[in-house]
Rosetta silent file (secondary structure, phi, psi, omega in degrees, C-alpha in Angstrom):
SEQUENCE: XXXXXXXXXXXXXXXXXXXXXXXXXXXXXXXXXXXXXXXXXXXXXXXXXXXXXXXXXXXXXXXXXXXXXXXXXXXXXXXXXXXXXXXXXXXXXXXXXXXXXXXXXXXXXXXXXXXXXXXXXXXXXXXXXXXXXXXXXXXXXXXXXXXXXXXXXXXXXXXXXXXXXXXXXXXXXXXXXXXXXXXXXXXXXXXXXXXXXXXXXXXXXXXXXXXXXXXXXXXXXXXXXXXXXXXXXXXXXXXXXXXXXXXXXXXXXXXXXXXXXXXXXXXXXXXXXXXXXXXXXXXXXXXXXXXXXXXXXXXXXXXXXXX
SCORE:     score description
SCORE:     0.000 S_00000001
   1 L     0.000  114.301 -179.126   49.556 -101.731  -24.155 S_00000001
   2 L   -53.914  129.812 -178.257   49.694  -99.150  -21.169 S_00000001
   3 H   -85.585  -15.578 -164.086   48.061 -101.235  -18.025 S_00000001
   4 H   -88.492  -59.672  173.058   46.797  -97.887  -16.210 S_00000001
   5 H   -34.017  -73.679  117.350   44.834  -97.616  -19.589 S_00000001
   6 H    42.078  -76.157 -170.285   43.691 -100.982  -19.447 S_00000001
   7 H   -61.979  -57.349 -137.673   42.246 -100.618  -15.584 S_00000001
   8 H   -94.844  -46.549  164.335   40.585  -97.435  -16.715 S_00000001
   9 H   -57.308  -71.146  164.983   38.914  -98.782  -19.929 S_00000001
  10 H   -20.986  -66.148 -176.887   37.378 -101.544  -17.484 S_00000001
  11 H   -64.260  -33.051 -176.191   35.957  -99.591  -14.725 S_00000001
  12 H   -65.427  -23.911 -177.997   34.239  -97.166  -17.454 S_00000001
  13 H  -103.089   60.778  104.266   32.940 -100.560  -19.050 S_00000001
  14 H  -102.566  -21.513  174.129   31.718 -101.976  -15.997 S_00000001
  15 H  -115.007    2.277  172.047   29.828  -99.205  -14.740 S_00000001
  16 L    49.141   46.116  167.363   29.108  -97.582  -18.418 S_00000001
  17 L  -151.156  150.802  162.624   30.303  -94.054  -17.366 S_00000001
  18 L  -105.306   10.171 -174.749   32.878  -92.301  -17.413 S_00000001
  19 L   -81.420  -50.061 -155.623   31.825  -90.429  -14.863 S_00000001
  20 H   -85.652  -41.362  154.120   30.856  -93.418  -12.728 S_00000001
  21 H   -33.451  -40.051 -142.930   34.209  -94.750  -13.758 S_00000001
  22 H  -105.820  -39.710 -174.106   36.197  -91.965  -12.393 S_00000001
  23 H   -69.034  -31.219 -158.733   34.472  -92.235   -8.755 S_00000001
  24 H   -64.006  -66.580 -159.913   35.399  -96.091   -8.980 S_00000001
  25 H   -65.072  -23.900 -159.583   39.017  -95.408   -9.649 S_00000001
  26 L    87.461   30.188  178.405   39.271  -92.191   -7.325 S_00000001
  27 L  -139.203  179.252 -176.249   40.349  -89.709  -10.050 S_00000001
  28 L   -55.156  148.211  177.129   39.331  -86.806  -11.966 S_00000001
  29 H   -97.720  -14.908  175.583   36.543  -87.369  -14.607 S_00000001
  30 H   -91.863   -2.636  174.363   38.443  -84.988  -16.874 S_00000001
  31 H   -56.182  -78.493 -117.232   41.714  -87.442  -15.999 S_00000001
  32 H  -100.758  -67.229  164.178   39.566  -90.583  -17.354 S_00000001
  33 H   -34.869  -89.134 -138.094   38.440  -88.468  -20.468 S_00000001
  34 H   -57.365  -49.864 -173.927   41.861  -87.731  -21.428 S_00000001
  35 H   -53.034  -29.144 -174.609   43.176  -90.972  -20.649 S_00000001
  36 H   -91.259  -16.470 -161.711   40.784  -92.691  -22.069 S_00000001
  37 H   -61.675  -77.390 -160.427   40.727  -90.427  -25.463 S_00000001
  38 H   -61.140  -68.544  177.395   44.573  -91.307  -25.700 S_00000001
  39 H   -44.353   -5.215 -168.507   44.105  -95.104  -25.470 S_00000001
  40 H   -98.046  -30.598 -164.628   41.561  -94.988  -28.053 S_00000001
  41 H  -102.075  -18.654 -175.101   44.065  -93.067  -30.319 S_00000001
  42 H   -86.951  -61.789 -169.449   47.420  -95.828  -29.426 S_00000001
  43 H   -54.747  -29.346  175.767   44.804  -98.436  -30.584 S_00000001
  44 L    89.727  -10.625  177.334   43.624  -97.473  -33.365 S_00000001
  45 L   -99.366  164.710  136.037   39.753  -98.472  -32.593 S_00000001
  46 L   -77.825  119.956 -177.802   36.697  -96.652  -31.005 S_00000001
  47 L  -105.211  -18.778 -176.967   36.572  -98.699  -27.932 S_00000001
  48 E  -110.426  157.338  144.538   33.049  -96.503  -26.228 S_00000001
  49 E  -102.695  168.400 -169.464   30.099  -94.894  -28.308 S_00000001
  50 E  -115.595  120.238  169.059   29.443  -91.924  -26.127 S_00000001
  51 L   -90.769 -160.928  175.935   25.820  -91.671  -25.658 S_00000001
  52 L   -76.066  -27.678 -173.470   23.725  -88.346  -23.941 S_00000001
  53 L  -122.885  115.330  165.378   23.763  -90.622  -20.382 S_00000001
  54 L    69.523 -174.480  178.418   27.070  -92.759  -20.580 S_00000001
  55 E  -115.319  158.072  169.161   28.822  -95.257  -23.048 S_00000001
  56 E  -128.068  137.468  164.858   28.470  -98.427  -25.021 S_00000001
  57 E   -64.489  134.819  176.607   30.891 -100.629  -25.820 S_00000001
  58 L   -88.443 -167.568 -177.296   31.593 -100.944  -29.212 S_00000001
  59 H   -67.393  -48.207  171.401   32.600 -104.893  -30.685 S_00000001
  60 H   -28.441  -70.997 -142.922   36.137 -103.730  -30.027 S_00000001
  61 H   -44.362  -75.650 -155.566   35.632 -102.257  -26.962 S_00000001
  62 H   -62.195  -13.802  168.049   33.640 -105.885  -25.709 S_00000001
  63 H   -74.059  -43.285  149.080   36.433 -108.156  -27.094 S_00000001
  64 H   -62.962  -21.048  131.199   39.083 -106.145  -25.144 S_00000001
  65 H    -4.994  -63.305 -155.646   36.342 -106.607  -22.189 S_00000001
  66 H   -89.228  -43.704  157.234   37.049 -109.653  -22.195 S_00000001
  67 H   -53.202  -17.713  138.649   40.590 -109.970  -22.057 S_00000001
  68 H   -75.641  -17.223  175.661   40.751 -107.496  -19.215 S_00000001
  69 H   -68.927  -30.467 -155.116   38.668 -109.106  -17.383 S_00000001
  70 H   -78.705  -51.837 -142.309   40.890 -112.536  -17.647 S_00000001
  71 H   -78.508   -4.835  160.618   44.119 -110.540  -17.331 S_00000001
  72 H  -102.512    3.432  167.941   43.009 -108.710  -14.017 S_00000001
  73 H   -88.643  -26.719 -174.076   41.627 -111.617  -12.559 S_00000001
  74 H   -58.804  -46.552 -166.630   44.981 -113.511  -13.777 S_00000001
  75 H   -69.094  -33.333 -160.063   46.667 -110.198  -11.054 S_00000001
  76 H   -91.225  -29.531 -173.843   44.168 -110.901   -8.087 S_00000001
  77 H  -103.523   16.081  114.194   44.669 -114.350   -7.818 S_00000001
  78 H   -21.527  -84.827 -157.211   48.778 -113.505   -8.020 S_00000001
  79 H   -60.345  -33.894  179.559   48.401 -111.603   -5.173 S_00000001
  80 H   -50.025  -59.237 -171.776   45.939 -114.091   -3.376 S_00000001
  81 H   -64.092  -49.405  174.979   48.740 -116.785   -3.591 S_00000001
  82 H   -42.074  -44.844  161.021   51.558 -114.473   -2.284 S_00000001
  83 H   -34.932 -108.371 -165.010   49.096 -113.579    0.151 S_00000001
  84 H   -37.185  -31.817 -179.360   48.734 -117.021    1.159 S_00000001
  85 H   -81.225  -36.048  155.110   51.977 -118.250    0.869 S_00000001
  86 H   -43.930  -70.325  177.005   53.098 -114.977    3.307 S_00000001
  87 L   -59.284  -18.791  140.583   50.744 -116.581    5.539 S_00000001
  88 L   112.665   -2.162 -158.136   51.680 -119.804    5.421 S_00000001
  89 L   -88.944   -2.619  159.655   48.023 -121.287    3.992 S_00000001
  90 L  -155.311 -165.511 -178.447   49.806 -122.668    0.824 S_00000001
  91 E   130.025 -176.789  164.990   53.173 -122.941   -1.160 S_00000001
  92 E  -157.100  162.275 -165.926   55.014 -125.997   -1.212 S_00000001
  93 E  -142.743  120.749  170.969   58.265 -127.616    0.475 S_00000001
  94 E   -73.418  117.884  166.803   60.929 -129.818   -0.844 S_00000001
  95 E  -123.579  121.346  146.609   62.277 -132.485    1.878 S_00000001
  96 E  -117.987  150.479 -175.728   65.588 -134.986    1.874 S_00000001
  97 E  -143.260  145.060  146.801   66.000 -137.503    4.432 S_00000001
  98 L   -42.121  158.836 -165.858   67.992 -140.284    5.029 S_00000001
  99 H   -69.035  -55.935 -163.799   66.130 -143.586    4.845 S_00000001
 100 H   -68.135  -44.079  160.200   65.734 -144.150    8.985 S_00000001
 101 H   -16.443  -62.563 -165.700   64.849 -140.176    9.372 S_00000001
 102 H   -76.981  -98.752 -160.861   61.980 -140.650    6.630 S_00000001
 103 H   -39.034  -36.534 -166.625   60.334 -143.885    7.792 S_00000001
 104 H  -140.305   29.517 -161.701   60.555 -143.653   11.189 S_00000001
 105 L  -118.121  -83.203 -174.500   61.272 -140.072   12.304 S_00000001
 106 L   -38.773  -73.558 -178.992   59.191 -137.289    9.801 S_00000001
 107 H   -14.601  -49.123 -161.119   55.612 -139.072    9.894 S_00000001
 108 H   -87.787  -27.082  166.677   54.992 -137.668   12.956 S_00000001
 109 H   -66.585  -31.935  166.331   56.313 -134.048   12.206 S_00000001
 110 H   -71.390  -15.525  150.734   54.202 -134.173    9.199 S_00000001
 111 H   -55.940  -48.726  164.864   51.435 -135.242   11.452 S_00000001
 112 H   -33.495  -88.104 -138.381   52.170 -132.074   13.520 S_00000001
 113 H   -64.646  -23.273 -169.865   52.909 -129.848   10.522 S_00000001
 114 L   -67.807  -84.455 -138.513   49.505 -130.448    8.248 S_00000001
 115 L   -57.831   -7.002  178.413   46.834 -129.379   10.377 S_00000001
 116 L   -89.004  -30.639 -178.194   48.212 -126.107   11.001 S_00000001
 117 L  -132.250   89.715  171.342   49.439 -125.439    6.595 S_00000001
 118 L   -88.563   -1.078  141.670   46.841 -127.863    4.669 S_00000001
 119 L   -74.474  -22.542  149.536   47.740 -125.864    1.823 S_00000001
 120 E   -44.028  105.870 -130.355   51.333 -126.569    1.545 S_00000001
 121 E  -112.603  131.378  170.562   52.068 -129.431   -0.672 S_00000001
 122 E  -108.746  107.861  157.063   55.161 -131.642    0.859 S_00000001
 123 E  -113.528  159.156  174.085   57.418 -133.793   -0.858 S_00000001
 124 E  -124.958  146.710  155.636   60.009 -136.074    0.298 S_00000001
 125 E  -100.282  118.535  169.074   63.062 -137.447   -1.393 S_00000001
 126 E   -81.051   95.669 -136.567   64.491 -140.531    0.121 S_00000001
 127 L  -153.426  121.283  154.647   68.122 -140.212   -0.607 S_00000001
 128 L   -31.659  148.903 -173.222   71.725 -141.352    1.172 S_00000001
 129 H   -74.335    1.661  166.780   73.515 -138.226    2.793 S_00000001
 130 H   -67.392  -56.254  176.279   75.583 -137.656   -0.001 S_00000001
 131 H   -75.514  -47.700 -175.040   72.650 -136.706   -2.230 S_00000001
 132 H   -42.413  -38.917 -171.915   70.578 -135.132    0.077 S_00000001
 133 H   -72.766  -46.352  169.250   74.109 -132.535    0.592 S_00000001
 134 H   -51.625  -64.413 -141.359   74.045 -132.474   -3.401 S_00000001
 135 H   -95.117  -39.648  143.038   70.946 -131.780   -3.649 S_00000001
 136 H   -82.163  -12.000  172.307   70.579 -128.588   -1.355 S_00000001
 137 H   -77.752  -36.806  174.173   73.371 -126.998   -2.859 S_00000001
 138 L   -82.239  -12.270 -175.359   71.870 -127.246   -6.184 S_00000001
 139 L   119.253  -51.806 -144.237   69.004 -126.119   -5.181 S_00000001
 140 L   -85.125   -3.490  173.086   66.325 -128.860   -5.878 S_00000001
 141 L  -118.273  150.425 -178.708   65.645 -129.430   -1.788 S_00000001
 142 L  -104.411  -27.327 -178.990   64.522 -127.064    0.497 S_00000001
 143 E  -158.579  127.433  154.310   65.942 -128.911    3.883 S_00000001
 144 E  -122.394  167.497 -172.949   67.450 -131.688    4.646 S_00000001
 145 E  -110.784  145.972  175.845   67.791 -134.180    7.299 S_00000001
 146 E  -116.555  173.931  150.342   71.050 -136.681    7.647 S_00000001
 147 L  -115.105   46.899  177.899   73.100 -138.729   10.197 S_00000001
 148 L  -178.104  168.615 -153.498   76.542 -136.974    9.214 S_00000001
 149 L  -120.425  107.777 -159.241   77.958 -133.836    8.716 S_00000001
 150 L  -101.336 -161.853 -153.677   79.833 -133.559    5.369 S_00000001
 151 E  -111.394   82.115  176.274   83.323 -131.104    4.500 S_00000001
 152 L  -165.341  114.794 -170.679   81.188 -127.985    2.872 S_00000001
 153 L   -87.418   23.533 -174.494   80.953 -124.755    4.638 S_00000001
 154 L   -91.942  -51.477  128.016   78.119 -123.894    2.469 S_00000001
 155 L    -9.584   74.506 -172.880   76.004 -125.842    4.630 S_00000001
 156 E   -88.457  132.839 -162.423   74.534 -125.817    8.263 S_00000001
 157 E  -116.621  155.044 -161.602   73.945 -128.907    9.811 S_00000001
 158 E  -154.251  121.830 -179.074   71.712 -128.446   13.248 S_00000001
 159 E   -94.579  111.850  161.238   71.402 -131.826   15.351 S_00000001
 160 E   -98.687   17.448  139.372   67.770 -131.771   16.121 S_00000001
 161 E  -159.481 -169.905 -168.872   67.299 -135.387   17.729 S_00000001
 162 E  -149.529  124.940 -177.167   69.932 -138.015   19.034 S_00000001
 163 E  -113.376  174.606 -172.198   69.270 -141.862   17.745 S_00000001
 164 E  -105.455  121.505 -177.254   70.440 -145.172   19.369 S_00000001
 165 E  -114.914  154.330 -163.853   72.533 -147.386   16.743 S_00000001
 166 E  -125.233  163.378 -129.062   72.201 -151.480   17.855 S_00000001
 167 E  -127.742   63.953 -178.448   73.679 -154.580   16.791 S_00000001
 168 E   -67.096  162.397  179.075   70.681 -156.986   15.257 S_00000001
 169 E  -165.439  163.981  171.848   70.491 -160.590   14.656 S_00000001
 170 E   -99.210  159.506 -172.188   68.435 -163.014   13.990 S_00000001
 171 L   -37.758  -76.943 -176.624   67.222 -165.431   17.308 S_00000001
 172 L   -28.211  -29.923  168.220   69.254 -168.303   15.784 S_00000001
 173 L   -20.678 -158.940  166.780   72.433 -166.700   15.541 S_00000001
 174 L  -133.418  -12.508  163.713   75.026 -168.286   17.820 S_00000001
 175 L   -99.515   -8.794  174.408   75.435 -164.761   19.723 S_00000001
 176 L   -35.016  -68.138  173.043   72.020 -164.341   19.760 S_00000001
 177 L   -38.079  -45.176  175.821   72.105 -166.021   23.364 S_00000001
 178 L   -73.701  136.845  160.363   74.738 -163.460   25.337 S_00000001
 179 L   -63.961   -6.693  145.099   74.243 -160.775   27.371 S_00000001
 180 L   174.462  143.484 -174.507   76.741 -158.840   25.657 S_00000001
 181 L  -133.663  177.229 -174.667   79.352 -159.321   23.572 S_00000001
 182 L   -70.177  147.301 -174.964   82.351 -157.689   22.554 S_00000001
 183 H   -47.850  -84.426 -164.937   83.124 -155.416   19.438 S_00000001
 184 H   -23.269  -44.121  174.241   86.482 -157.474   18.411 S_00000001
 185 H   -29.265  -49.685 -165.069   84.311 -160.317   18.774 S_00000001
 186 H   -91.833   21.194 -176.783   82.429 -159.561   15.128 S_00000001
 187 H   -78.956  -33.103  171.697   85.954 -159.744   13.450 S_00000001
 188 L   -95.850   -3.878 -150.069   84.785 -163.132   11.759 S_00000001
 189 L   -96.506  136.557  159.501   81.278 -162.716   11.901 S_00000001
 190 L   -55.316  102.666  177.430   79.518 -161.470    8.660 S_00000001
 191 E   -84.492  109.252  139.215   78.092 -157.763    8.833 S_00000001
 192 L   -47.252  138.143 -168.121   75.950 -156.598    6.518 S_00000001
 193 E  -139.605  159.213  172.312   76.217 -152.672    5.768 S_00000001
 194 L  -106.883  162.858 -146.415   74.110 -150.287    3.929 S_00000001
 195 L   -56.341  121.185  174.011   75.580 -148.582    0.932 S_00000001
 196 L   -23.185  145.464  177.159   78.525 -145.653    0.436 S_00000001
 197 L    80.775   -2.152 -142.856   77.450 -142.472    1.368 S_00000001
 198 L   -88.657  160.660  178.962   74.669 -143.896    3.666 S_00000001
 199 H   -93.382  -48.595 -167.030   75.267 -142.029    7.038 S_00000001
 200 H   -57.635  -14.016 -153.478   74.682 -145.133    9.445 S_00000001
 201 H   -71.814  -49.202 -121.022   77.152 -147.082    7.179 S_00000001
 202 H   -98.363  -37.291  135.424   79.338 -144.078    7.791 S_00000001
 203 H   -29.551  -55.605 -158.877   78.533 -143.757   11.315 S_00000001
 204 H   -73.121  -40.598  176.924   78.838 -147.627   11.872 S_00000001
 205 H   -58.761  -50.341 -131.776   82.624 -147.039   10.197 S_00000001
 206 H   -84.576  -60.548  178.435   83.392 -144.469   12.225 S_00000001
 207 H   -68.887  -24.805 -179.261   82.724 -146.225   15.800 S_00000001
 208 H   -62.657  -37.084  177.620   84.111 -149.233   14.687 S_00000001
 209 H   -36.890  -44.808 -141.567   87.545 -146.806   13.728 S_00000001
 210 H   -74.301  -25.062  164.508   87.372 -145.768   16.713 S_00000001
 211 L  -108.786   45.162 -170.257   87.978 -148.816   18.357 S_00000001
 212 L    11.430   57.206  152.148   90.602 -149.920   15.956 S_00000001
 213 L  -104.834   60.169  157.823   88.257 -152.386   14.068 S_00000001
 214 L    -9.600  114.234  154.986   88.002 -152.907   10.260 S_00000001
 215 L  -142.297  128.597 -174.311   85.248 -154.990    9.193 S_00000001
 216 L   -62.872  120.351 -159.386   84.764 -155.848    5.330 S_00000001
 217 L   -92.482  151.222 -175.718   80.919 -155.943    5.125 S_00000001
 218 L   -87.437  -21.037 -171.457   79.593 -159.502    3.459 S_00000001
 219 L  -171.596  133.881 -169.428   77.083 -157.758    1.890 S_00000001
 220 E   -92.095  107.259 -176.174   75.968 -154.478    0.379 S_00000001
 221 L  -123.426   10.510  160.864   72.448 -153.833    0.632 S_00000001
 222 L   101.884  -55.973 -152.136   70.500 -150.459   -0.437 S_00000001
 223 L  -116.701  121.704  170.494   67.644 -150.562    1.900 S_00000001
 224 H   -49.035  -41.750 -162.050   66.485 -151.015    6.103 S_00000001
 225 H   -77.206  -60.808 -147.825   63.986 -153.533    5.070 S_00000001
 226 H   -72.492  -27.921  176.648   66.101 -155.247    2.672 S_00000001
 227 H   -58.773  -90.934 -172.405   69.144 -155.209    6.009 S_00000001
 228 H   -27.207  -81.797  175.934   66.002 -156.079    8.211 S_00000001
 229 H   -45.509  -26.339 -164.022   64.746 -158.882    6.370 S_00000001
 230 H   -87.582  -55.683  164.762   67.974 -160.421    5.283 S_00000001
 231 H   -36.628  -50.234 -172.293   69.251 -160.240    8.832 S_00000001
 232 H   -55.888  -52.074 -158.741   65.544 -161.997    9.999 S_00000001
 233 L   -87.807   21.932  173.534   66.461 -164.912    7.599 S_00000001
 234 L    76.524   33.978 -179.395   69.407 -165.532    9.177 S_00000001
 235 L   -85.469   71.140  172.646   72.395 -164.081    7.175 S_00000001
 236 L    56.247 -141.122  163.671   74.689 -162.335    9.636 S_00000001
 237 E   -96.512  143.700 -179.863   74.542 -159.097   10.982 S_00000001
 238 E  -167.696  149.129  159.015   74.112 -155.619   10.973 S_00000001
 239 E   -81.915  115.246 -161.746   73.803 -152.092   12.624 S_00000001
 240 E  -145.743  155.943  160.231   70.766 -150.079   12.546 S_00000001
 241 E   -49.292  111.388  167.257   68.748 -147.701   14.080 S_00000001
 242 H   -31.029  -39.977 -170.033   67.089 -148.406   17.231 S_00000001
 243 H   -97.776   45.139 -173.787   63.851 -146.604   15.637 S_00000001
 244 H  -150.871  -24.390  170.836   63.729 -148.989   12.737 S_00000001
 245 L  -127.034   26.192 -162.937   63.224 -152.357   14.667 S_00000001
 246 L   -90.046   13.095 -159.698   61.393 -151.913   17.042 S_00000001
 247 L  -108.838  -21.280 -176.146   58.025 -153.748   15.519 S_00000001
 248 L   -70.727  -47.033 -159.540   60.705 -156.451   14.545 S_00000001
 249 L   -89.571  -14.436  179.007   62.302 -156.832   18.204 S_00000001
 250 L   -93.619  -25.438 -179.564   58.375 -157.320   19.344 S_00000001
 251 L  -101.433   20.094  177.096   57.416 -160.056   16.988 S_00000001
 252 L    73.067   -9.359  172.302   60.681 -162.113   17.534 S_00000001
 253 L   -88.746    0.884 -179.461   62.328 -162.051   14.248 S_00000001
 254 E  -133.141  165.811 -167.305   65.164 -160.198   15.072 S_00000001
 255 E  -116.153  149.771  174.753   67.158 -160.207   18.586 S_00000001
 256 E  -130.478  143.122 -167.511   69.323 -157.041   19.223 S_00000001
 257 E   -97.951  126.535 -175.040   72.787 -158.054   20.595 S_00000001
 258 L   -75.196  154.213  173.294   74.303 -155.864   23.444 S_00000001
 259 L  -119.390  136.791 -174.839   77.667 -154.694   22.548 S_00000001
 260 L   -58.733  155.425  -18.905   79.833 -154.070   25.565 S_00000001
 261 L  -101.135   24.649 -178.302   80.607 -150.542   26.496 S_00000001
 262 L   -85.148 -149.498   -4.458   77.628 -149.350   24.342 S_00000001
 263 L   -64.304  167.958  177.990   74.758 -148.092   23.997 S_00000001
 264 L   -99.168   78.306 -169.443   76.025 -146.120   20.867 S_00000001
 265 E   -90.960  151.748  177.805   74.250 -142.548   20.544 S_00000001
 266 E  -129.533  159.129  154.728   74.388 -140.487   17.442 S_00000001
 267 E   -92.295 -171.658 -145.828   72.979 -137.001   16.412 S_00000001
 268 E  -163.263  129.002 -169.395   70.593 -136.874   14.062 S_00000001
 269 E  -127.432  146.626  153.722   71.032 -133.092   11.774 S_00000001
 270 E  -103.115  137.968  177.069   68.719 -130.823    9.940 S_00000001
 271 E   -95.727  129.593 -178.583   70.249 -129.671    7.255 S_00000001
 272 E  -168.757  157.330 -177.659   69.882 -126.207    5.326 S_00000001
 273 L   -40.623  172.699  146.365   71.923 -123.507    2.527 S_00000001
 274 L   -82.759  -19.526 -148.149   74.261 -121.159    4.258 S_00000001
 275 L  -116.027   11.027 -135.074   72.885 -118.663    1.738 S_00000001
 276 L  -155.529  132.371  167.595   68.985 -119.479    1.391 S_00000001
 277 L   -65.590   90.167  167.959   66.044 -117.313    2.440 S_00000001
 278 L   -48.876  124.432  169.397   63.357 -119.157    4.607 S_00000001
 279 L   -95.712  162.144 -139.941   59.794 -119.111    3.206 S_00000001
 280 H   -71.356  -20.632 -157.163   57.215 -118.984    5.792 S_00000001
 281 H   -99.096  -10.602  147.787   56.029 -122.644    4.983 S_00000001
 282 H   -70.174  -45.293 -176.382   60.006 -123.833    5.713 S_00000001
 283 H   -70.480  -39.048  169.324   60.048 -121.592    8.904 S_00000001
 284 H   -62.837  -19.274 -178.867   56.734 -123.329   10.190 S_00000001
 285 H   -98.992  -51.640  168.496   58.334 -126.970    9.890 S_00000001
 286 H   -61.652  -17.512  176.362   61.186 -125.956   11.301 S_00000001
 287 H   -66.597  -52.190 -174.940   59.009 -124.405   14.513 S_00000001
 288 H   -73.539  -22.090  164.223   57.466 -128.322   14.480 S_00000001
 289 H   -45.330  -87.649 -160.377   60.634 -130.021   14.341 S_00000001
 290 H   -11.949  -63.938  159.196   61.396 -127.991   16.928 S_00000001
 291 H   -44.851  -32.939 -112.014   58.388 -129.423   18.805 S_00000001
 292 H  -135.000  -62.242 -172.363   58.545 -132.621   17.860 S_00000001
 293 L  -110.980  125.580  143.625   62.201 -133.484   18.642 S_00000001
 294 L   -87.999  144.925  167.371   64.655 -132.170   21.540 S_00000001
 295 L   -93.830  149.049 -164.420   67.775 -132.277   21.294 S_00000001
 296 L  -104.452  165.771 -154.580   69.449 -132.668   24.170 S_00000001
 297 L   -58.634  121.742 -171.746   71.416 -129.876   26.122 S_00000001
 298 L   112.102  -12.223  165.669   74.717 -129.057   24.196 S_00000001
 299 L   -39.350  118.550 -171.474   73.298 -129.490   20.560 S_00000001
 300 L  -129.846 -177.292  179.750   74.781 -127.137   18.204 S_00000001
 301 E   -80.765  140.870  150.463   74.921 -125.575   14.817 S_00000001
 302 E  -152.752 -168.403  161.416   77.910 -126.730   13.189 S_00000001
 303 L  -154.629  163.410  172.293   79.880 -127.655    9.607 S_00000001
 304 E   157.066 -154.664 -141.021   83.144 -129.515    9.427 S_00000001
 305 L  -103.750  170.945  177.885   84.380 -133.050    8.206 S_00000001
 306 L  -103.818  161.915 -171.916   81.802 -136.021    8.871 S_00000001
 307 L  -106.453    0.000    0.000   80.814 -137.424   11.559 S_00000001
C-alpha cells in the first residue's frame, strides 16, 4: 500500500473534498484526482461516492479511515519521541558502577541530573569492574564508572574524582589504640577483602605490591556492608573507601587506623566505548558529572593495564 496514497485518501476524508483536500496537502486538485483514482484501482474498492458538492466515504473507504488515522498518529508520536529524545526531555540511560561509586558517589549526580531530563528513565547495575568492562563492550551499558583501568584499548577510562582508601577496625581491636601503624605490621593480622575483580580489592593489592607485602585475605566477602558490618563485630580488618564509613566512623562502630606514610589516594574513572555515539541524554550526565566531581589538575583520558 503506497503511503503518499494513504495521506491523500485521509485529508480528502477529513475535509470531504477533494478539492478541500488538495489545499490541505498543497497540491494540484487534478494531482489528488488522479492519485486518488489510481489508489482506488490498486485496491480494488470504491473508497469515495462522489457527490455534486464533495465525497462520502463509502464502508470501505471508513474502515481504511480508521486505520489511517491509527497508523499516522502511530508516525507523529515517532517523531515526537525523537524529538524529545534530541532534546534531551526523554530516552533512557544504562549505568555500571562499582559498589562504593553507586552508594556513595552517583546519588548526588542523579540528584543533579533529574531535574533538568525528568523524562529519561535511569538504571543502574551494581557490578565489580570486571563486569561493568564486559558489559560496555557488549553493549548492554551505556557508561560506566570503576576504580581500575583494565588491558582493552576498546575502552576509555576518564578519572573524574579521586577517593581516599583507609584501614578500618573495629574500637576493640588491639591496634585500634595507635596513632599509626605500619603496613608490615598487618602481616599476621586478618584482612578481610572484597571479591576478584572488585577494583578496591585490586587497588588494595596493588599498594600493598608496592610495598612488597602479600597478604592472604581471611575472608572473602561480596559486599561494603557485609566488610562494614563484619569488621564492626570485631573480625579483623579491611580497606575501604573513605566515602563508605563515614556514618560508621560517627557512631563509633568502626575506628579507622592510620597507616604510616599514607593517606592512600586513588582515581576514581568514567568509563565509555571507544566506538559509541553519545545520545544527548548520555552527553547531559556526563556535563553533571562534570559538575558534580573535579578531578584534580593532571587527570587524564587514558587505557592501559590496571591500576
Amino acid at each position: 500500500m503506497n503511503l503518499n496514497h494513504l495521506a491523500i485518501f485521509r485529508a480528502v476524508a477529513q475535509v470531504g473534498s477533494i478539492t478541500g483536500g488538495a489545499a490541505q496537502l498543497g497540491i494540484s486538485q487534478s494531482a489528488v484526482s488522479r492519485q486518488l483514482a489510481e489508489f482506488e484501482q490498486r485496491q480494488g474498492v470504491l473508497l469515495f461516492d462522489r457527490l455534486p458538492r464533495g465525497v462520502r466515504l463509502t464502508a470501505p473507504g471508513r474502515v481504511l479511515l480508521d486505520y489511517a488515522d491509527r497508523l499516522f498518529s502511530i508516525e507523529a508520536q515517532a517523531k515526537q519521541a525523537l524529538d524529545d529524545m534530541r532534546h534531551r526531555r526523554q530516552g533512557r540511560l544504562a549505568i555500571g558502577s562499582s559498589r562504593t561509586i553507586a552508594a556513595y558517589m552517583l546519588p548526588r549526580a542523579f540528584a543533579a541530573y533529574r531535574p533538568a531530563n525528568p523524562g529519561v528513565e535511569l538504571s543502574l547495575a551494581v557490578e565489580n569492574t570486571d563486569t561493568i568492562e564486559r558489559k560496555l563492550l557488549d553493549g548492554e551499558i551505556d557508561i560506566g564508572f570503576a576504580e581500575g583501568v583494565a588491558d582493552d584499548a576498546a575502552l576509555d577510562y576518564t578519572v573524574f574524582a579521586h577517593d581516599e582508601l583507609v584501614l578500618i577496625a573495629s574500637p576493640s581491636h588491639r591496634l585500634a589504640g595507635r596513632s599509626d601503624v605500619a603496613l608490615d605490621e598487618l602481616q599476621g593480622e586478618d584482612v578481610l577483602m572484597h571479591e576478584t575483580g572488585s577494583g578496591t580489592r585490586a587497588v588494595t593489592e596493588q599498594l600493598l605490591a608496592e610495598r612488597r607485602l602479600r597478604l592472604h585475605p581471611a575472608m572473602t566477602l561480596a559486599s561494603t556492608e557485609a566488610l562494614k558490618q563484619t569488621v564492626a563485630a570485631g573480625v579483623g580488618l579491611a580497606f575501604l573507601s573513605s566515602q563508605a564509613i563515614h556514618m560508621e566512623l560517627a557512631a563509633g562502630l568502626l575506628v579507622q587506623i592510620r597507616i604510616r606514610g599514607g593517606p592512600f589516594s586513588r582515581p576514581l574513572y568514567r568509563v565509555l566505548p571507544r566506538s559509541s555515539s553519545s545520545s544527548p541524554a548520555l552527553r547531559s550526565f556526563l556535563e553533571t558529572i562534570g559538575a558534580c566531581f573535579l578531578p584534580s589538575a593532571g587527570s587524564a583520558t587514558m587505557s592501559g593495564s590496571r591500576s
